[in-house]
TIRO-2110 file (N, C-alpha, C; in Angstrom, 1 decimal):
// TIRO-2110
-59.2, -85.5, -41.5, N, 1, A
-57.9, -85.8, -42.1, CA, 1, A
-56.7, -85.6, -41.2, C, 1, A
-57.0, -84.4, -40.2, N, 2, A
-55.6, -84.0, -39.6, CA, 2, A
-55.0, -85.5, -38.2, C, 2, A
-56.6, -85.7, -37.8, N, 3, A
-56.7, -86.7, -36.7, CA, 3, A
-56.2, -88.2, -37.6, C, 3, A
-56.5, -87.7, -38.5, N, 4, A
-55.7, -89.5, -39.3, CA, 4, A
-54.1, -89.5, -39.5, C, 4, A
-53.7, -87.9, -39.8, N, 5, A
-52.5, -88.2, -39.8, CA, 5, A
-51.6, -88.3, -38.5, C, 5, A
-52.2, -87.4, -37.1, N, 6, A
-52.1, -88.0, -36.5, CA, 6, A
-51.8, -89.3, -35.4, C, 6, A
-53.2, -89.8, -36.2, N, 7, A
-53.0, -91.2, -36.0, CA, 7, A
-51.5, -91.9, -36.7, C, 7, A
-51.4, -91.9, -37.9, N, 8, A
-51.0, -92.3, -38.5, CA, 8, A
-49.1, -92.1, -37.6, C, 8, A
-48.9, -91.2, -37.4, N, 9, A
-48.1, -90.5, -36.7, CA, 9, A
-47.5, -90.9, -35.2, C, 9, A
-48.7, -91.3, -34.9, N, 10, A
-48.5, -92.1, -33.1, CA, 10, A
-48.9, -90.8, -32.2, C, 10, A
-49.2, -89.6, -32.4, N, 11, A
-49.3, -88.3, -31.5, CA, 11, A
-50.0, -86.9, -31.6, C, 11, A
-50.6, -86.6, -31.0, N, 12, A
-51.0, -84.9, -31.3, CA, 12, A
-49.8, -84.6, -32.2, C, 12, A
-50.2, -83.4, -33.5, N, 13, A
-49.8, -82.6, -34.0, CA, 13, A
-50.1, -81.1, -33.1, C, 13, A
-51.4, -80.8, -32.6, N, 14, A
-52.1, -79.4, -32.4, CA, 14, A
-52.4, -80.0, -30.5, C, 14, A
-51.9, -78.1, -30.0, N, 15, A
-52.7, -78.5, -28.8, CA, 15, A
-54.4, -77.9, -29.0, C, 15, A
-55.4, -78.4, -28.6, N, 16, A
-56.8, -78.0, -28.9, CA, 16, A
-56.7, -77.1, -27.4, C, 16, A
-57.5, -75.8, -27.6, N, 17, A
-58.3, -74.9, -26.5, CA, 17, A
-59.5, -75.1, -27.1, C, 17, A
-60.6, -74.9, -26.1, N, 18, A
-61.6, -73.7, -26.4, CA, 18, A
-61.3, -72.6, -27.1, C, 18, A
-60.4, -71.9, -26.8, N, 19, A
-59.7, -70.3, -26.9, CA, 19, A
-59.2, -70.7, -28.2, C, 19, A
-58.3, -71.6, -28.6, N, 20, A
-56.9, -72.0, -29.4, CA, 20, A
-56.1, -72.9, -29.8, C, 20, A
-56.0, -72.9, -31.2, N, 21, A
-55.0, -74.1, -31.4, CA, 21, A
-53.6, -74.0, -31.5, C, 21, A
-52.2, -74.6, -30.8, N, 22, A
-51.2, -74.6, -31.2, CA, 22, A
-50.6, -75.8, -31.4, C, 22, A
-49.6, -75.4, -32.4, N, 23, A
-48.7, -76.6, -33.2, CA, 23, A
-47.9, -77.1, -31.9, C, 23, A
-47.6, -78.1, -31.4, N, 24, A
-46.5, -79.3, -30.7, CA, 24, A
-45.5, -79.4, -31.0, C, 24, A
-44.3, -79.7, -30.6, N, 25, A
-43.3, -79.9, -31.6, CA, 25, A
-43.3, -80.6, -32.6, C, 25, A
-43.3, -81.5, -32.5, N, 26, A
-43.9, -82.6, -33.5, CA, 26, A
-44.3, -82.0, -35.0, C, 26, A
-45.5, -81.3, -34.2, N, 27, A
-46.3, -80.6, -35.4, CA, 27, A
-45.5, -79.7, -36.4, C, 27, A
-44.5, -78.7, -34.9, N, 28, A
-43.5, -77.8, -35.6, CA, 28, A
-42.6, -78.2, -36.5, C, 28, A
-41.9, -79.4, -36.3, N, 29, A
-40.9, -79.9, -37.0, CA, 29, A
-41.9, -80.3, -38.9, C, 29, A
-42.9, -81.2, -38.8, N, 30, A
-43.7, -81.7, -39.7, CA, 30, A
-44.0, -79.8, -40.8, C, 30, A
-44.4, -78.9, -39.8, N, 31, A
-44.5, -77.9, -41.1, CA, 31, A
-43.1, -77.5, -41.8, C, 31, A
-41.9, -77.2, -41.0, N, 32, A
-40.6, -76.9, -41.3, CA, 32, A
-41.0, -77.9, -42.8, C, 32, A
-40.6, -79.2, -42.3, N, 33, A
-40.5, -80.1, -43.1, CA, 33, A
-41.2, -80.0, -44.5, C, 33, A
-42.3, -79.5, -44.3, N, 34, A
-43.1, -79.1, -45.2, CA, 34, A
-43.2, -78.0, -46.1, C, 34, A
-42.6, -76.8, -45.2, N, 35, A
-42.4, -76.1, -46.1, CA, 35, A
-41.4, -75.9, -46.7, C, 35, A
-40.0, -77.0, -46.5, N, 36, A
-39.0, -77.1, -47.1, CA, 36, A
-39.3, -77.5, -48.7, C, 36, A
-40.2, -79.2, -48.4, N, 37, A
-40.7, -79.4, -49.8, CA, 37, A
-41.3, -78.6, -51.0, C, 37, A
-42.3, -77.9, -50.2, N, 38, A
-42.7, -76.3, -51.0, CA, 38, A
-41.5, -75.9, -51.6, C, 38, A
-40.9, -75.5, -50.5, N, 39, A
-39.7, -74.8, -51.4, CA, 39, A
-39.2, -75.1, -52.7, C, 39, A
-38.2, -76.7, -52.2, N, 40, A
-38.3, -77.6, -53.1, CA, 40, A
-38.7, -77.8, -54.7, C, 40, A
-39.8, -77.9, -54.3, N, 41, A
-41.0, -77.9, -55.8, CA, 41, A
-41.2, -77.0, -56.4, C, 41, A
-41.1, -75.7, -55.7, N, 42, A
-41.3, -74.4, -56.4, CA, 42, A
-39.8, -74.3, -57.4, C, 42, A
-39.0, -74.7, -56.8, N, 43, A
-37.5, -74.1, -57.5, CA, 43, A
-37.6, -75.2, -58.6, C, 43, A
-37.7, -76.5, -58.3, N, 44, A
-37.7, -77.4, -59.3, CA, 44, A
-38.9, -77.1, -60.6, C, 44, A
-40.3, -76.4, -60.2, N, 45, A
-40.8, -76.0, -61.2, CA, 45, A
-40.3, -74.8, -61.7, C, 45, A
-40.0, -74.0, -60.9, N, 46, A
-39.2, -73.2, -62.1, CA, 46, A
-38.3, -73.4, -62.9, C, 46, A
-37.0, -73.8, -62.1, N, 47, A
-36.2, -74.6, -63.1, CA, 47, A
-36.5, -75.4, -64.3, C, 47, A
-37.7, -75.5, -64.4, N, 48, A
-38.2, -76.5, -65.4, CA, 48, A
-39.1, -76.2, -66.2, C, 48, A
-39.8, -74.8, -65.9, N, 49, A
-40.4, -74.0, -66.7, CA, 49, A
-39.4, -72.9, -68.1, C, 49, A
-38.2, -72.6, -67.0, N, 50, A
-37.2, -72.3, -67.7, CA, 50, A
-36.0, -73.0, -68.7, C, 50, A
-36.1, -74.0, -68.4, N, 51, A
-35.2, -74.8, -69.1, CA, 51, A
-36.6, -75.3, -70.5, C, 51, A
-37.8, -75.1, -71.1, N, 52, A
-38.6, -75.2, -71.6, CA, 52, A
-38.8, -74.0, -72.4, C, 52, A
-38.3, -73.0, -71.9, N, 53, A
-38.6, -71.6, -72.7, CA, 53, A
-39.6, -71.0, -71.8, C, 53, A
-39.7, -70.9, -71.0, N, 54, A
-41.6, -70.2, -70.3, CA, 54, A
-40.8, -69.3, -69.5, C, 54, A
-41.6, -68.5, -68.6, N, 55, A
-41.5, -67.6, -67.6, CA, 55, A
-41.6, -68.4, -66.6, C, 55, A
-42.2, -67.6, -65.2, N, 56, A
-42.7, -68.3, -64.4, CA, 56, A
-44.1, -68.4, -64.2, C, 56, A
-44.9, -67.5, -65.1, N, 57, A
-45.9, -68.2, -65.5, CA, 57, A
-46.5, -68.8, -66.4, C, 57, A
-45.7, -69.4, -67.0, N, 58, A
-45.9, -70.3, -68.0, CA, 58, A
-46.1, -69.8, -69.3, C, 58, A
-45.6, -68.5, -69.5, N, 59, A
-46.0, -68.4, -70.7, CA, 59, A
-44.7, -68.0, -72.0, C, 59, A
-44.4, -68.2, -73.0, N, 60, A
-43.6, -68.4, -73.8, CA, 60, A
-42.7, -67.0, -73.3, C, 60, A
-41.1, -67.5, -73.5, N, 61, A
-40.3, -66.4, -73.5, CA, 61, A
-38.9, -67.0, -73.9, C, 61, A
-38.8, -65.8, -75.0, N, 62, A
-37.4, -65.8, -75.6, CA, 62, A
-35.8, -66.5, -74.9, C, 62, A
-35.6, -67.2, -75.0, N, 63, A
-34.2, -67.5, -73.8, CA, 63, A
-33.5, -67.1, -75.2, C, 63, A
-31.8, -66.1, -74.6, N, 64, A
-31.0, -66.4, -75.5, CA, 64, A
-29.6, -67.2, -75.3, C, 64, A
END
C-alpha cells in the first residue's frame, strides 16, 4: 500500500536501509498533514459527542 501511494505521489515517502527507515521530506510534510486531520476529527468528534449529550466516551451525560 505504502509503494502505491507513493506511486501515486510521483516519489519516495521513506528512505529504505538495511539498518533503517526514514521519512523524506515529502514524507515529513504528508504526516504533519496527517496528523493535523487526526486532530481535526478528534475535536470535531468530540464536539459532536457533546453537543448530543455523551462524554467522550460515548456514554450518556447530563449537560446543563
Amino acid at each position: 500500500m505504502l509503494k502505491a501511494l507513493e506511486a501515486s505521489l510521483g516519489g519516495p515517502l521513506l528512505i529504505r536501509t538495511s539498518r533503517r527507515v526514514e521519512l523524506v521530506d515529502a514524507g515529513k510534510h504528508l504526516q504533519a498533514e496527517a496528523m493535523r486531520t487526526l486532530e481535526h476529527m478528534e475535536h470535531y468528534e468530540y464536539r459532536e459527542g457533546y453537543n448530543r449529550g455523551m462524554n467522550i466516551n460515548g456514554i450518556g451525560a447530563n449537560r446543563k
